[in-house]
ZALO-366110 format. One record per atom (N, C-alpha, C, O, CB): x, y, z. Coordinates in steps of 0.2 Angstrom, whole numbers, plus 2048, in hexadecimal, padded with zeros to 3 digits. Glycine has a CB too. Layout:
XYZ ...
This chain:
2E3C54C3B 2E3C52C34 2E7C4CC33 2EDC4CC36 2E4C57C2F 2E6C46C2F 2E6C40C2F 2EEC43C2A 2EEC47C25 2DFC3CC2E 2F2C40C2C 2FAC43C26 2FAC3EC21 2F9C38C22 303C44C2A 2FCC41C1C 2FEC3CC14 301C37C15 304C34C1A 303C3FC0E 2FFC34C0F 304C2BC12 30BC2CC10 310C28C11 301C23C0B 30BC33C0D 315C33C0C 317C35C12 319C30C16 319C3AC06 316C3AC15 317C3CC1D 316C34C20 31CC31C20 312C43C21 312C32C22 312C2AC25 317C28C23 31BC28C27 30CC25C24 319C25C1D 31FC20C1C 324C24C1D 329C21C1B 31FC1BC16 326C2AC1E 32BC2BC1F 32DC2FC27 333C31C29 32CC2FC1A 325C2EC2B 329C2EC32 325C2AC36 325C2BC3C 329C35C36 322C25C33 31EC20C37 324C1AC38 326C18C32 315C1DC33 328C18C3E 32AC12C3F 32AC0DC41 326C0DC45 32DC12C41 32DC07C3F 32BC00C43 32AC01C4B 326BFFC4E 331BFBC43 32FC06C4F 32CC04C54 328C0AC58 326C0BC5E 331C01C57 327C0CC53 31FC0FC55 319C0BC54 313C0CC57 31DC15C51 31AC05C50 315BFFC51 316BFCC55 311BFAC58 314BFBC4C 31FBFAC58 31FBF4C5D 31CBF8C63 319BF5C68 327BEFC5F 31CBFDC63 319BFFC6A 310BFFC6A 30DBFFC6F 31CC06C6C 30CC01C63 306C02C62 304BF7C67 302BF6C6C 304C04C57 307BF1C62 306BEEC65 307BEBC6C 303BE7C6E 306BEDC63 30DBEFC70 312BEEC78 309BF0C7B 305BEDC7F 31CBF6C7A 307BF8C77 301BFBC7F 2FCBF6C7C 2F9BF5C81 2FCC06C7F 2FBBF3C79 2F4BF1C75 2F5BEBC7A 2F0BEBC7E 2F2BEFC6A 2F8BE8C7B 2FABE0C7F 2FDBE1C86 2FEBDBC89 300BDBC7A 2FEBE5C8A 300BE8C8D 2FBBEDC93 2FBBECC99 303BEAC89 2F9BF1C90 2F4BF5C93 2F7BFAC95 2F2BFEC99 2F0BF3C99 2FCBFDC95 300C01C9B 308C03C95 30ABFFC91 301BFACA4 309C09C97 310C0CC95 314C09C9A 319C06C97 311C14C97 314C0AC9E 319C05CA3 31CBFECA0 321BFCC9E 315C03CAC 316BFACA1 319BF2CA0 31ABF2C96 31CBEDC93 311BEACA4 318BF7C92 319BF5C8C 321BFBC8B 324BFBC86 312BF6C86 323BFEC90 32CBFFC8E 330BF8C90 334BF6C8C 331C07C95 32EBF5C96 32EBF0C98 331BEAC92 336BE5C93 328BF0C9A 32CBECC8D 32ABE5C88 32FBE7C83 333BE3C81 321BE3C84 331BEFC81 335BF1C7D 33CBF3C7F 340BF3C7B 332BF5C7A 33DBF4C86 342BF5C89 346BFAC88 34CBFAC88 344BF0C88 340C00C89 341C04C87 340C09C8E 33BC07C91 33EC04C81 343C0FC90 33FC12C98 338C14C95 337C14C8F 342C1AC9B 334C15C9B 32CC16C99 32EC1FC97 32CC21C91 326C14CA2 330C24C9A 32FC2EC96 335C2AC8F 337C2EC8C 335C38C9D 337C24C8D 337C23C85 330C22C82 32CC27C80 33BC1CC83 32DC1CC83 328C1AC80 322C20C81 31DC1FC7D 327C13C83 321C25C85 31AC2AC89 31CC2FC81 318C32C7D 31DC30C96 324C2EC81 325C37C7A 324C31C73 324C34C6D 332C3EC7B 324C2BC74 325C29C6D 31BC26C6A 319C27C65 32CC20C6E 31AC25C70 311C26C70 311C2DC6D 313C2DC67 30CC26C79 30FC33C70 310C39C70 311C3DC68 30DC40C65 317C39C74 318C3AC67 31BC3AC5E 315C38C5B 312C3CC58 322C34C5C 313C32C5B 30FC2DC55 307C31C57 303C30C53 30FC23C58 305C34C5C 2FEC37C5C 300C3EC59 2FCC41C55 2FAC37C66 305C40C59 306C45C58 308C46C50 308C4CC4E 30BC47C5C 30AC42C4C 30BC42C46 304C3EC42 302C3FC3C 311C3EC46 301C39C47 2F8C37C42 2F5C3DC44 2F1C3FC3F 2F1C2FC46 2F5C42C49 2F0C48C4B 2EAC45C4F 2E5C48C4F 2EDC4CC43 2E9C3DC52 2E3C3AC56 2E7C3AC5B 2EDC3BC5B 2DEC34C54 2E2C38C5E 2E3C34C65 2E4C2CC65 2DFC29C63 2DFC35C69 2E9C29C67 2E9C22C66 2E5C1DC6A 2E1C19C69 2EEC20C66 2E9C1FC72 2E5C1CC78 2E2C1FC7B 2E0C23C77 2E7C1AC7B 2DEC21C84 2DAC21C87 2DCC1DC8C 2DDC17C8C 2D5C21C84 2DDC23C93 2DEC20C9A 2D9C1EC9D 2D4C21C9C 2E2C24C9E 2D8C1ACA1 2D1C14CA5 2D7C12CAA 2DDC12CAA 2CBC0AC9F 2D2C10CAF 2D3C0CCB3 2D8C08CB6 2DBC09CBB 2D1C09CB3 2D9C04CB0 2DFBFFCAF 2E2C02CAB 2E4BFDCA7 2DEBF8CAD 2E4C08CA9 2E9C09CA6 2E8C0CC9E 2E4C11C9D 2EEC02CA7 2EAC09C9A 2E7C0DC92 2E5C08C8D 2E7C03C8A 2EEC10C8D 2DEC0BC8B 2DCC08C84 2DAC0AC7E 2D9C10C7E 2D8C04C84 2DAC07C79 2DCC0AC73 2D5C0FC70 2D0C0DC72 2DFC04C6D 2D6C14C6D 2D0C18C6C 2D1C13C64 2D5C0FC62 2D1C22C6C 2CAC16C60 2C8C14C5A 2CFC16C55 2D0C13C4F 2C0C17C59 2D1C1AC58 2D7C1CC52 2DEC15C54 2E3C12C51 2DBC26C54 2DBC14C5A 2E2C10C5B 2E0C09C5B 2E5C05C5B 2E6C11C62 2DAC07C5B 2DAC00C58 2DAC03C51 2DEBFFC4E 2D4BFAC59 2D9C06C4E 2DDC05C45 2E3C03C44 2E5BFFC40 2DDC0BC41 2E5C08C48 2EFC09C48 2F0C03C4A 2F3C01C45 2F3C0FC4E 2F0BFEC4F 2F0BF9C51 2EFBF2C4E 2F2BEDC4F 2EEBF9C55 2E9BF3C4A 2E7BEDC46 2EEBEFC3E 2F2BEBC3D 2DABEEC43 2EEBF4C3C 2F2BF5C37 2FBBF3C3B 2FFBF2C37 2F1BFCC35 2FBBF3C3E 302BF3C43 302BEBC43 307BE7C43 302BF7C4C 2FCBE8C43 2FDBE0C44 2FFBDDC3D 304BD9C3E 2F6BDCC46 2FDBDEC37 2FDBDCC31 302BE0C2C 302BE0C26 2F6BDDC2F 306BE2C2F 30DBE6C2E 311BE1C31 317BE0C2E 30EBEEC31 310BDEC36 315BD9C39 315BD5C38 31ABD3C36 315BD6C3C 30DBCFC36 30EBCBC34 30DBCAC2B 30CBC4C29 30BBC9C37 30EBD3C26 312BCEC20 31BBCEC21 31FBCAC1E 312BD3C17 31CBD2C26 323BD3C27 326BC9C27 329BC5C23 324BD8C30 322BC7C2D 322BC1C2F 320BBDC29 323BB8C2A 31DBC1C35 31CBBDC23 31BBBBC1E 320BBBC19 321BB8C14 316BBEC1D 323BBFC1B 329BC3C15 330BBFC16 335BC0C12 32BBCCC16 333BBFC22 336BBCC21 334BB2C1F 339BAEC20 338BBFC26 330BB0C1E 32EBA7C1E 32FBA8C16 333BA4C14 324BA3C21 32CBACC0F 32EBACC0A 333BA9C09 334BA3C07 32FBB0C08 339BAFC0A 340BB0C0A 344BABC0B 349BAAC07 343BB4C0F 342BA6C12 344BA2C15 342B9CC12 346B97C12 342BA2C1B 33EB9CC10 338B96C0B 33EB96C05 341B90C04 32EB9AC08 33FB9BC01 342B99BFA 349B9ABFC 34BB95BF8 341B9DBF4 34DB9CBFF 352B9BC03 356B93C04 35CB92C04 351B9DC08 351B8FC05 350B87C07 34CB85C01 347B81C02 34DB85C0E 34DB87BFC 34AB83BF6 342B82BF7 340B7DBF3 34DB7CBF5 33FB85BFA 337B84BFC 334B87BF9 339B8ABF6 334B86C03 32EB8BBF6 32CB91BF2 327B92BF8 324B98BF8 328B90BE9 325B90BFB 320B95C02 31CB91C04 31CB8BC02 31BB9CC01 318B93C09 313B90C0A 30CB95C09 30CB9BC09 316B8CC11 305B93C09 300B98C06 2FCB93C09 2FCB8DC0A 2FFB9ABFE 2F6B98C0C 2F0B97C13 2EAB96C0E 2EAB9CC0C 2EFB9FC1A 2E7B93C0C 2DFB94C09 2D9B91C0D 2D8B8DC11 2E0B8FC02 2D6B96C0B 2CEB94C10 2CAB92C0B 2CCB95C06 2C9B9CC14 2C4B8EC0B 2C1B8CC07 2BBB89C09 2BAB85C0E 2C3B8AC04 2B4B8DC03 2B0B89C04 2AFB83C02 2B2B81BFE 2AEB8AC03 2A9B7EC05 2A7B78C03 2A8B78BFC 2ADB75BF9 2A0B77C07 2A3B7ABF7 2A2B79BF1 2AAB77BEB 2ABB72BE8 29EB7FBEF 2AEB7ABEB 2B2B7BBE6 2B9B76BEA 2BEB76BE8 2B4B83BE4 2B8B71BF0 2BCB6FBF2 2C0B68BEF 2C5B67BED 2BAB70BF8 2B8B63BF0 2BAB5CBED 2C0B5BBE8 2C5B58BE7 2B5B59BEA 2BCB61BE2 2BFB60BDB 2C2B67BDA 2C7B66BDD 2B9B5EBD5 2C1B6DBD8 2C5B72BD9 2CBB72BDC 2D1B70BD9 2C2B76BDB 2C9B73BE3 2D2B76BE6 2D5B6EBE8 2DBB6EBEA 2D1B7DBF1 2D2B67BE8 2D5B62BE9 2DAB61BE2 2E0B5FBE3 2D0B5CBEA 2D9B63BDD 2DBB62BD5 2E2B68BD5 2E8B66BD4 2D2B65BCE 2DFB6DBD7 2E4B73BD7 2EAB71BDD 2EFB74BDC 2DFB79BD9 2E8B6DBE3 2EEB6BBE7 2F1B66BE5 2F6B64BE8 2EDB6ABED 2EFB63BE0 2F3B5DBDD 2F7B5FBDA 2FDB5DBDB 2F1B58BD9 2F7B64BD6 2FBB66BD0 2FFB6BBD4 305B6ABD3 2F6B6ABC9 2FFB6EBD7 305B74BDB 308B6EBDF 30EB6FBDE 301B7ABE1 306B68BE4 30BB65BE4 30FB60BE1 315B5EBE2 309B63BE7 30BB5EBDA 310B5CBD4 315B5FBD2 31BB5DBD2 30DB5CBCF 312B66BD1 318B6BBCF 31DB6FBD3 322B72BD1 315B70BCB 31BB6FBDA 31FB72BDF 31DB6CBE4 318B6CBE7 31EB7BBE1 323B67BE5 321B64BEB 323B67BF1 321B66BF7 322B5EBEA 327B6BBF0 328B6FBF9 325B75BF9 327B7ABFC 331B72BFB 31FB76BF6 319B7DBF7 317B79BFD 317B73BFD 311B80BF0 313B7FC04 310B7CC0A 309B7EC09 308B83C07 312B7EC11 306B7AC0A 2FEB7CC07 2F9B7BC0D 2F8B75C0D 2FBB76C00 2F6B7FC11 2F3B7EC17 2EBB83C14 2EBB89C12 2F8B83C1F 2E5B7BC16 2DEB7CC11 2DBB7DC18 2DDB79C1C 2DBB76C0C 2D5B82C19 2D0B82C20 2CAB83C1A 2CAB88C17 2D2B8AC27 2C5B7CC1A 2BFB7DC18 2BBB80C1D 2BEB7FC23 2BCB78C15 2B5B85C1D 2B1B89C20 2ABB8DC1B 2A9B8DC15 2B5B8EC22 2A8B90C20 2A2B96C1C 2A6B9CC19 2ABB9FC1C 29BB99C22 2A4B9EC15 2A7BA5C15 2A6BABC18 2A9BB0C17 2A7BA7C10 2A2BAAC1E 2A1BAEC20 2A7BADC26 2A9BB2C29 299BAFC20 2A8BA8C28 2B0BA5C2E 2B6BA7C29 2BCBA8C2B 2B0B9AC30 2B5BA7C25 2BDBA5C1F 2BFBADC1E 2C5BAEC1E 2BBBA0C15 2BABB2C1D 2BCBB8C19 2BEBBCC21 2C2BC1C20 2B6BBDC13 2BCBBCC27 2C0BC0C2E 2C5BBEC2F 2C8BC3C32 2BDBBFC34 2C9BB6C2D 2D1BB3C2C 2D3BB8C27 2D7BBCC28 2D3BABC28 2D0BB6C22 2D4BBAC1D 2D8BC3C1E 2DEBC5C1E 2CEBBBC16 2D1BC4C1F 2D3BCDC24 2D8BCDC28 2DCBD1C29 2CDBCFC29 2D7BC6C2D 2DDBC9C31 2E4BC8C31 2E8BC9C35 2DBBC7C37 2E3BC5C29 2EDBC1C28 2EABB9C2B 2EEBB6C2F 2F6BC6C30 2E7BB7C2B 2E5BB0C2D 2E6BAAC28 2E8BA4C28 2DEBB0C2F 2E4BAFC23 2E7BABC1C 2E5BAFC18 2E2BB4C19 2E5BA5C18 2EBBAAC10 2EDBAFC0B 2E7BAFC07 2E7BB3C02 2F3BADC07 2E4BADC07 2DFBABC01 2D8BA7C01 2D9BA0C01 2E4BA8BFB 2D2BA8C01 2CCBA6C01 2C8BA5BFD 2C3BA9BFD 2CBBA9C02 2C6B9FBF9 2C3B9BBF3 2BBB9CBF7 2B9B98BFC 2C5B91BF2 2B8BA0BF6 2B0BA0BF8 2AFBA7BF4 2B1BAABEF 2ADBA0C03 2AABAABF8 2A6BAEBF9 2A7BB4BFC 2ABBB4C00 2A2BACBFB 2A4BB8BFA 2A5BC2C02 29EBBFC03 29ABBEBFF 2A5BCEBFE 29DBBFC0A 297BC1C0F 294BC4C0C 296BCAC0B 298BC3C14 28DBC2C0B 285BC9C0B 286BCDC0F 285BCBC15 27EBC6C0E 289BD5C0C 289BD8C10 28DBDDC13 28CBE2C16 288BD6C12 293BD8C12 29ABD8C13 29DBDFC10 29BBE0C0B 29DBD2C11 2A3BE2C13 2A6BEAC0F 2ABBE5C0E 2AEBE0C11 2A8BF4C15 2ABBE8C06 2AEBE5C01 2B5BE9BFF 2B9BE6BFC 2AABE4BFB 2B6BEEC02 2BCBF3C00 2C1BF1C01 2C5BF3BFD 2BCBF8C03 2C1BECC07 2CABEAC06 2C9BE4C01 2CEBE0C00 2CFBE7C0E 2C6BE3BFF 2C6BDABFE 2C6BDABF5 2C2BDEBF2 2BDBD6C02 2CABD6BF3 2C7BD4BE9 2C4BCFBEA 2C5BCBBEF 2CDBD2BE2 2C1BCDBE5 2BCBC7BE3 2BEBC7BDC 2BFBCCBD8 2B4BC8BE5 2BFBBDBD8 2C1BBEBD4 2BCBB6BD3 2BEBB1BD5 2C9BBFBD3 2B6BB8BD0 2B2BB1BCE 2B5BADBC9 2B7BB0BC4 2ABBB2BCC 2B4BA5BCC 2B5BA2BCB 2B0B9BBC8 2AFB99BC2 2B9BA2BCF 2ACB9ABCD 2A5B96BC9 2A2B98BCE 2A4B9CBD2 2A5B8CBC8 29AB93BCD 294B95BCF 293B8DBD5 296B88BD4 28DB96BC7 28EB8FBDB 28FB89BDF 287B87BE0 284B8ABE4 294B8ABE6 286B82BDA 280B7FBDB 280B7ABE3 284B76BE6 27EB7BBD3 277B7CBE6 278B75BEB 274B72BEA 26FB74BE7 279B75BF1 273B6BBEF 26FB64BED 26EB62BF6 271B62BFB 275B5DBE7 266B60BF4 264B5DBFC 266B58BFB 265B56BF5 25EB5CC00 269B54C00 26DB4DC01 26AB4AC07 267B4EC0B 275B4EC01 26AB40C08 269B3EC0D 26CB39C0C 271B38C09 264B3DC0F 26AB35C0F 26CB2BC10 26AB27C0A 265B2AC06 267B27C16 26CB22C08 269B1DC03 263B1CC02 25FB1CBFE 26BB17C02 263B1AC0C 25BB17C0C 258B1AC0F 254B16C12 259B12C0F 258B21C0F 252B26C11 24BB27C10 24AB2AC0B 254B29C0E 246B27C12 240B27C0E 23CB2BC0A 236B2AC08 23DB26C10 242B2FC08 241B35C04 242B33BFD 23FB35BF8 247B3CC07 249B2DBFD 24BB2CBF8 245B29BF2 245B28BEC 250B28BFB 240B28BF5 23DB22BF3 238B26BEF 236B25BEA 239B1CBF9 236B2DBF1 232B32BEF 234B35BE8 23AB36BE6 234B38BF5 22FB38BE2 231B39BDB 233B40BDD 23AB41BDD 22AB39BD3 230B44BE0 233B4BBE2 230B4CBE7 22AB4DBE7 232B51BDD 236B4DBED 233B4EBF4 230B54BF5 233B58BF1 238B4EBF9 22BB5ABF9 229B5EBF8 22CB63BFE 22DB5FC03 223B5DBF7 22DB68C00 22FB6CC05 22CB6AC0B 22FB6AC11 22FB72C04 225B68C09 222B67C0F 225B61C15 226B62C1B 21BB64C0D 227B59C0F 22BB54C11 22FB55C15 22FB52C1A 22CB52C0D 234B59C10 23BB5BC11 23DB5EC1A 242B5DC1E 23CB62C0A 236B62C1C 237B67C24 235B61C29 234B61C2F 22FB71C24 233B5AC25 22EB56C2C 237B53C2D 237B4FC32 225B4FC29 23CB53C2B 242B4EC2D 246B53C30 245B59C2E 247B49C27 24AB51C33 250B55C38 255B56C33 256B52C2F 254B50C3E 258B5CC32 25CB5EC2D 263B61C2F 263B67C31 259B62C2B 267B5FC2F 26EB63C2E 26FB67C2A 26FB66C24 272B60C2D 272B6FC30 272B72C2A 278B79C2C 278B7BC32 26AB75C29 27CB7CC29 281B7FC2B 27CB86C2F 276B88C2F 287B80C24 284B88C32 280B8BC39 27EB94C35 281B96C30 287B8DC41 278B98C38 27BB9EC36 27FBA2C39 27FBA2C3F 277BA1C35 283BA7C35 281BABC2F 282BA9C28 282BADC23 284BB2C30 284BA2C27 287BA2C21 281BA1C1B 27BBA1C1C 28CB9CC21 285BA0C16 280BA4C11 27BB9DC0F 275B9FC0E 285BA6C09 27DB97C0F 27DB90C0D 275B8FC11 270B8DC10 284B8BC10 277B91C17 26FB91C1D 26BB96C1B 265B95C1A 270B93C28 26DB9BC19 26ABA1C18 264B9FC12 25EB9DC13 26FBA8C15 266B9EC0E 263B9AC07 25FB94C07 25CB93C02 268B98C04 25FB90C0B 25BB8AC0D 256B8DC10 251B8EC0D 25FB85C12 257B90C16 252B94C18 24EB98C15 248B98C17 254B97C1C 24FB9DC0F 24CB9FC0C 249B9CC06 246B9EC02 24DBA3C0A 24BB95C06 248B91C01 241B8FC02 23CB8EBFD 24DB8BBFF 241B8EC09 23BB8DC0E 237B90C0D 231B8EC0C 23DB8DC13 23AB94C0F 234B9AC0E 22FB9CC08 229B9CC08 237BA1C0F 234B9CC04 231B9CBFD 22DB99BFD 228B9CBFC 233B9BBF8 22DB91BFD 22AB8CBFE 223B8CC03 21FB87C04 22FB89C00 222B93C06 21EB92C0C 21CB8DC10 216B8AC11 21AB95C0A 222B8AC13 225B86C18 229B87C1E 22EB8AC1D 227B83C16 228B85C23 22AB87C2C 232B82C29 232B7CC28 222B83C35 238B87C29 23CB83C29 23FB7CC2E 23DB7CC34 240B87C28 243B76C2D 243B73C34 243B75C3A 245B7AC3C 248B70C36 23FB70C3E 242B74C45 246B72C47 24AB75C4A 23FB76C4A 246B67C47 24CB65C47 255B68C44 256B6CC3F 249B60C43 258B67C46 25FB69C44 265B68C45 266B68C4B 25FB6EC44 268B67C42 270B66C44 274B6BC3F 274B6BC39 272B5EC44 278B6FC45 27DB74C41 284B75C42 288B77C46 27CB7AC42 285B71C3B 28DB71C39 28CB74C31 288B75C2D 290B68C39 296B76C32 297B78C2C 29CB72C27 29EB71C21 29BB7FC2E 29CB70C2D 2A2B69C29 29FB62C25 29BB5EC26 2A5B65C30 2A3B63C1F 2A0B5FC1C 2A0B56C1D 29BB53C1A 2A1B61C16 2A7B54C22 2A8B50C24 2A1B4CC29 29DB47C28 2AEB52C27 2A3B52C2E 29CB51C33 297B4EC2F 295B48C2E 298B59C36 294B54C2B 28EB52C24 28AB4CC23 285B4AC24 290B52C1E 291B49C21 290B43C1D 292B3DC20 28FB38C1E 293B42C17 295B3CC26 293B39C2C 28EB38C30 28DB32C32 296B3CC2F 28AB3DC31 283B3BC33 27EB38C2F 279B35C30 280B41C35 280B3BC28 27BB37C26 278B31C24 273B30C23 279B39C23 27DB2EC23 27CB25C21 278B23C27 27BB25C2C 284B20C20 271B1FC28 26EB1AC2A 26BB21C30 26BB1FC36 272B12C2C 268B27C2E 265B2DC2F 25FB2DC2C 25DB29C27 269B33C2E 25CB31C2E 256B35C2B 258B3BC2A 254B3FC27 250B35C2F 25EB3EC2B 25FB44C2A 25FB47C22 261B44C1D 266B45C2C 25DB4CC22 25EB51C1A 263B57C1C 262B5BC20 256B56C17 269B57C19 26CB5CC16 26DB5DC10 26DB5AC0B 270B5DC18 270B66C0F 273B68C09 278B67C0A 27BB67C10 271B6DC05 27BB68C03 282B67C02 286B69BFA 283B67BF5 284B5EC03 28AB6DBF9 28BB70BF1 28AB6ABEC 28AB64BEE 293B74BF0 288B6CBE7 286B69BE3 28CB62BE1 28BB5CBE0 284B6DBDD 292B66BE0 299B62BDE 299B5DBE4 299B57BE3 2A1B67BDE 29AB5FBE9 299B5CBEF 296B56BF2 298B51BF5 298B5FBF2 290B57BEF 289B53BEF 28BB4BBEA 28AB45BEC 282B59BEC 28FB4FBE1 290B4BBE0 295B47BE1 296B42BDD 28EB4BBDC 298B48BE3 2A1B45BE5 29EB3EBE9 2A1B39BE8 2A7B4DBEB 298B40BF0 299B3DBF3 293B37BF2 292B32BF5 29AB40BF7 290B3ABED 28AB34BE9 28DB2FBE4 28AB2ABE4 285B38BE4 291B30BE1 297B2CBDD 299B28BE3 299B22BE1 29EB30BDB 299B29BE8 2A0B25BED 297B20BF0 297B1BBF5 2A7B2CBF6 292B22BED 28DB1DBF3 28DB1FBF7 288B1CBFA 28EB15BF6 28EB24BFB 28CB27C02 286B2BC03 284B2CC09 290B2CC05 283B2CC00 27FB30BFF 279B31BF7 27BB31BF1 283B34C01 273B33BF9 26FB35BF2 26CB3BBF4 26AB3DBF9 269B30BF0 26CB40BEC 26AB45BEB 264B46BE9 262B44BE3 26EB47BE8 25EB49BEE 257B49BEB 255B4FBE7 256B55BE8 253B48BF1 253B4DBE4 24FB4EBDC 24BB55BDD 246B57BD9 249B47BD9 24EB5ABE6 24AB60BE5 24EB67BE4 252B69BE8 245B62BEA 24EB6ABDF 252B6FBDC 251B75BE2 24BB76BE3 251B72BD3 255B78BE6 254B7EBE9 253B83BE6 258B85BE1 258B80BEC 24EB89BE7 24DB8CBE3 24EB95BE4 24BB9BBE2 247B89BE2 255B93BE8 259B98BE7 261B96BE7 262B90BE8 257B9EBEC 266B9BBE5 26CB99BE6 270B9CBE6 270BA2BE3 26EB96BE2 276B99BEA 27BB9EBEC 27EB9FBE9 27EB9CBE4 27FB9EBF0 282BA6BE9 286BAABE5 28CBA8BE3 28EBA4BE7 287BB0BE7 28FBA8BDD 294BA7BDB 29CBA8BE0 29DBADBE3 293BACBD6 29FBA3BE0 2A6BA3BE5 2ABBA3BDF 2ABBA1BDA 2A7B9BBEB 2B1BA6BE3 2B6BA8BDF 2BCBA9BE1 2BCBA6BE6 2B5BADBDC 2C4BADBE1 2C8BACBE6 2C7BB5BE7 2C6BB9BE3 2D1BA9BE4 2C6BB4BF0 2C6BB9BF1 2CDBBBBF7 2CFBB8BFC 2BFBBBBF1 2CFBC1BF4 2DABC4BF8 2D5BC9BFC 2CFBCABFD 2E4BC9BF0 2DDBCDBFE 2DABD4C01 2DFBDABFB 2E4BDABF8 2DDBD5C0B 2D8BDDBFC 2DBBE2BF8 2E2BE5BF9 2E6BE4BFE 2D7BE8BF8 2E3BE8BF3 2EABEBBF3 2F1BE7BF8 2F6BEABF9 2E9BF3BF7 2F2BE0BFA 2F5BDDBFB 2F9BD9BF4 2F7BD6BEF 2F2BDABFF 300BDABF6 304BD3BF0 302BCDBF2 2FFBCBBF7 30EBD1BF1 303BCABEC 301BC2BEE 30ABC0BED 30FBC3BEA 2F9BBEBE6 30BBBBBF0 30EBB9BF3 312BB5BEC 30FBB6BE7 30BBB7BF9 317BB1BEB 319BABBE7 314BA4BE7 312BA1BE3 321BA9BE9 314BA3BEC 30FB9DBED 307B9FBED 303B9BBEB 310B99BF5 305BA3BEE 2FEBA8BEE 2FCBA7BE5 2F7BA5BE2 301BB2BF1 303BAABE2 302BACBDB 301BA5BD7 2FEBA4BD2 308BB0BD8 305BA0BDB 306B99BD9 2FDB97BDA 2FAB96BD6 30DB94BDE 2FCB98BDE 2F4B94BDF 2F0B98BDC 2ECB95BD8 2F1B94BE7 2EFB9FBDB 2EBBA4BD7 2EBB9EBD0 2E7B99BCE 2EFBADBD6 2F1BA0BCE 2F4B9EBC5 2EEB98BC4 2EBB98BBF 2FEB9CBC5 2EFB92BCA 2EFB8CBCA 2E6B8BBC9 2E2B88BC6 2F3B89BCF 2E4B8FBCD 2DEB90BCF 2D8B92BC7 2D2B90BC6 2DFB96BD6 2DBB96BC5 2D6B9ABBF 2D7B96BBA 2D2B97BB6 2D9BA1BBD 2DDB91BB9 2DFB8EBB3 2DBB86BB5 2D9B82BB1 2E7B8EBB2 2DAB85BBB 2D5B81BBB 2CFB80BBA 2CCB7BBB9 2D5B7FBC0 2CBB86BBB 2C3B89BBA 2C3B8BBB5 2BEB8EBB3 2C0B8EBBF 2C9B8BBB0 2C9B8EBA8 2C8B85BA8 2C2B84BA5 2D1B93BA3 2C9B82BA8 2C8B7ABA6 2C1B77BA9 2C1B71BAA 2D0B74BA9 2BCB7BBAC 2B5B79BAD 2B5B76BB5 2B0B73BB8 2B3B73BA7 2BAB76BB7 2BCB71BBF 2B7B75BC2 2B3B72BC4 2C5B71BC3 2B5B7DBC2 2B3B83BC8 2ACB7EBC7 2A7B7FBCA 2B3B8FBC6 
């Protein structure tokens, strides 16, 4: 039987984790006393202890030595993310210590980036110019497995179709209309309203699946009762994107803000056919039951008071 979380915190130890990860990287009792420097009949009775106090089994002997049963990659995945807030906790410390307030990891989608989180990193650098601010745009369906794993603090999109939401909050922020986009001189452009039929005879760029952005195009298609492209190019980047397409024949989509950010600048025009489905609402999404951090809280704060002013 699986013991209370009071018994756990009061006989589960750190290095009953450094050894969960020594066998996990290791394979073997021998070379992870090795790594802890500890004799191996230490580490055989301190295994021993810790199966003996969860009531499972952790690992399983093979061939090459030991691997983790289903209880012990849990134990192990939790042993990682115990280190690295530790690891999180000491760079805080160290961060305001040296007059810094931290540094904070954000994933983001395409939509809310130009004008949203560009607006929101001006102002946190206005107001804290020593915050470290590290931005990875993506799908969300790449952005929320970082997030899970301590990869980053925080996530501007979406949960995956599908996706177990239990550890995870979601806190909507705006809605992410999108827009088919091409070249100036396209010959689509020239068209009052292009029809799906049109649209499947050009080569199309289009983000890869599983993300939600392809998902939806593709079913726009359908609707449409049309053989989506067969032509294709798949990227998620919006850089790539809009690179290819000047003096293309290419059609892609692109979020609606996006679309117009880069219609303003002349790179591109937006054609005049509404998709007739749309993606779900993006918002910040943490992991449950985690603190947010000083810089975390700083971007939250910054973030909500910006989409209260119509930016989302």
């Amino acid at each position: 039987m699986i013991p209370s979380f009071s018994t756990l915190q009061g006989r589960l130890r750190m290095q009953h984790l450094r050894l969960l990860l020594a066998i996990e990287e290791r394979g073997s009792l021998r070379q992870a006393a090795d790594e802890l420097a500890l004799t191996q009949p230490a580490v055989t009775k301190m295994l021993q202890d810790m199966e003996a106090l969860l009531g499972v089994p952790l690992f399983e002997r093979h061939v090459r030595g030991l691997r983790p049963t289903r209880f012990g990659a849990t134990a192990t995945r939790y042993a990682k993310l115990v280190f690295s807030d530790m690891a999180g906790f000491r760079d805080e410390l160290a961060a305001l210590e040296s007059g810094k307030i931290g540094k904070v990891r954000v994933g983001a989608v395409m939509a809310p980036t130009p004008v949203l989180l560009a607006e929101v990193i001006r102002r946190l650098k206005r107001d804290h110019p020593l915050l470290d601010v590290s931005v990875q745009v993506d799908t969300s369906d790449v952005l929320v497995p970082l997030l899970e794993r301590d990869q980053l603090d925080l996530v501007l999109g979406r949960v995956p179709e599908g996706w177990d939401t239990s550890l995870l909050e979601f806190d909507q922020l705006g809605e992410e209309g999108l827009a088919i986009v091409v070249c100036r001189d396209h010959p689509l452009v020239k068209r009052r309203k292009p029809s799906f039929e049109e649209l499947a005879t050009f080569p199309w760029i289009m983000q890869p699946l599983p993300s939600p952005m392809r998902a939806l195009v593709d079913r726009s298609f359908a609707d449409a009762g049309v053989t989506p492209p067969s032509s294709t190019i798949e990227t998620a980047a919006v850089l790539m994107t809009t690179s290819l397409l000047p003096g293309s024949d290419l059609v892609a989509v692109l979020p609606a803000s996006v679309a117009a950010f880069y219609a303003r600048l002349d790179v591109l025009k937006v054609l005049p056919v509404p998709l007739p489905r749309k993606l779900g609402p993006y918002g910040i999404v943490t992991r449950r039951g985690r603190p947010l951090s000083a810089s975390m809280s700083l971007l939250v704060d910054t973030l909500r008071a910006a989409a209260a002013e119509g930016l989302a």
